[in-house]
C-alpha positions as CSV (number, residue, x, y, z in Angstrom):
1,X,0.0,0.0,0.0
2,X,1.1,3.0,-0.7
3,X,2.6,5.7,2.2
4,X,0.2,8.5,0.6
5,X,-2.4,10.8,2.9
6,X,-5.0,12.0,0.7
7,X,-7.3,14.7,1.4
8,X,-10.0,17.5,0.3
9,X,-9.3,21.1,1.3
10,X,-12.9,21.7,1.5
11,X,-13.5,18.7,3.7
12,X,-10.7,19.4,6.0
13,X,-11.3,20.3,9.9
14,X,-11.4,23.8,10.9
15,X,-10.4,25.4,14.1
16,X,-13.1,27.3,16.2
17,X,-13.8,30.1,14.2
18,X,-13.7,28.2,10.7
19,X,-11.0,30.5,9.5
20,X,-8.1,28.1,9.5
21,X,-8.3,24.6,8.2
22,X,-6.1,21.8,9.9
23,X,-4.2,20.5,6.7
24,X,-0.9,19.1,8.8
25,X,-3.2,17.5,11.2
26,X,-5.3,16.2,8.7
27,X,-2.4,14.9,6.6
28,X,0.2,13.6,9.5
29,X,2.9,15.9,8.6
30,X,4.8,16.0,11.3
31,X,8.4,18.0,9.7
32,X,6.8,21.0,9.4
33,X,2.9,23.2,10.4
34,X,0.6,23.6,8.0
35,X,-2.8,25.4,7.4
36,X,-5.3,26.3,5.1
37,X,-6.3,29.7,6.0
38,X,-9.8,30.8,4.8
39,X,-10.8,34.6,5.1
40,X,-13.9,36.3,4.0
41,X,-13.7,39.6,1.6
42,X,-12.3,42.2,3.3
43,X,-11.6,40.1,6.9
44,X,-9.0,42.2,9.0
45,X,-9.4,40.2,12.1
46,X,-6.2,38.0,10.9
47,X,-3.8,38.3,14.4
48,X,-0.9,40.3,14.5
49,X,1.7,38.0,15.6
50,X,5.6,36.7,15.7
51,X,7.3,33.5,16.3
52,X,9.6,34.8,18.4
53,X,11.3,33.0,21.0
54,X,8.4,33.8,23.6
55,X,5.5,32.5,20.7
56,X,4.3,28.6,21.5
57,X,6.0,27.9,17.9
58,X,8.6,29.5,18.8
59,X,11.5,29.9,15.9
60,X,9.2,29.3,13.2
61,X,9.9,31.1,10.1
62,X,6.8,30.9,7.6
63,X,5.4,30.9,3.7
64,X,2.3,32.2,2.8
65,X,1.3,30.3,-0.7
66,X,-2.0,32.3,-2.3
67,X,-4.5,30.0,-3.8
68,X,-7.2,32.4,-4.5
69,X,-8.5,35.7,-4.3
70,X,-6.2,38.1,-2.8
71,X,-5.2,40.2,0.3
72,X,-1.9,41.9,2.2
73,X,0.6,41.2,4.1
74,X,1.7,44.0,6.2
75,X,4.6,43.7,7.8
76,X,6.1,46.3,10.1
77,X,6.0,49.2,7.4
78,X,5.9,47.7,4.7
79,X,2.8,46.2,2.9
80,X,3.2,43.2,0.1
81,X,0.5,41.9,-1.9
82,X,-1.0,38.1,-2.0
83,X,-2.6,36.1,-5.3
84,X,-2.3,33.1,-6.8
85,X,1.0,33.3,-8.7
86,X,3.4,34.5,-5.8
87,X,4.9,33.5,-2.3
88,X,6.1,35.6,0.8
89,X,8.3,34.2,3.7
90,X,8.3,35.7,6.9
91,X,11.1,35.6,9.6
92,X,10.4,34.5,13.2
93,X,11.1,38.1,14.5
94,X,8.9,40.3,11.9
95,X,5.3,41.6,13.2
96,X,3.0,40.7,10.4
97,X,-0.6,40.2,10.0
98,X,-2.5,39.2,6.8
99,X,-5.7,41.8,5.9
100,X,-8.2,40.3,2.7
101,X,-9.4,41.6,-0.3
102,X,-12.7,42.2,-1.5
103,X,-13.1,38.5,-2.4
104,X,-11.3,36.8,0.6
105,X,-8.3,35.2,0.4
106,X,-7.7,31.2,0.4
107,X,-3.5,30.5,1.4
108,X,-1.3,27.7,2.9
109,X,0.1,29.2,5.8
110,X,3.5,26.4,6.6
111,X,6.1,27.0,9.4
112,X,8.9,25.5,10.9
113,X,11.9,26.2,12.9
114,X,14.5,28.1,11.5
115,X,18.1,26.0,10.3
116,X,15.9,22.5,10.8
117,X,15.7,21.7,7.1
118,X,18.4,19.9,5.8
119,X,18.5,21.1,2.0
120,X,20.0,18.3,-0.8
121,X,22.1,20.2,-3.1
122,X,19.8,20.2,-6.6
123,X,16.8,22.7,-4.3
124,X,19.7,25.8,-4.2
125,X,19.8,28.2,-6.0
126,X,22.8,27.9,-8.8
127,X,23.8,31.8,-8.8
């Protein structure tokens, strides 16, 4: 048999609010955190927040993958925007938050410690 988890994003557990989707959970990943995130149009209630060394996940750098509709990330000063089509990484340290756009915004929101991953040699970059 093979070692394959399979699952439906739309038929994934949700946390309380039904914002965030349990996808690592769901899936057994156990390397690295993983959620679906799920905001309505124009949702600004997305937590400010770190992974600093005080945070339960503390260390945890993370990518925020768009899969639809679009939003910001606003971090410290700066703002950068989300759609399908593009990726932003956050350090541990950075204040960020995530604010939607007029038609929500679906994104994998994955995390793990910082220095953990042990990269094989054909994933860097050749320049």
């Amino acid at each position: 048999m093979a070692d394959v988890t399979y699952a439906v994003i739309d038929e994934m557990e949700t946390n309380e609010s039904g914002v965030a989707r349990k996808a690592r959970a769901v899936l057994g990943v156990t390397a690295w955190g993983m959620s679906v995130m799920d905001l309505p149009p124009d949702f600004g209630d997305y937590p400010e927040h770190r992974h600093d060394a005080a945070a339960e996940d503390a260390d945890h750098e993370e990518v925020y993958i768009p899969l639809r509709g679009s939003g910001t990330l606003i971090a410290g000063d700066e703002s950068f925007a989300l759609r399908p089509g593009v990726m932003a990484r956050v350090g541990p340290e950075q204040l960020r938050r995530i604010v939607a756009g007029p038609e929500g915004l679906r994104f994998v929101a994955l995390g793990g410690v910082v220095g953990a991953h042990r990269p094989t040699s054909w994933t860097e970059l050749s320049r």
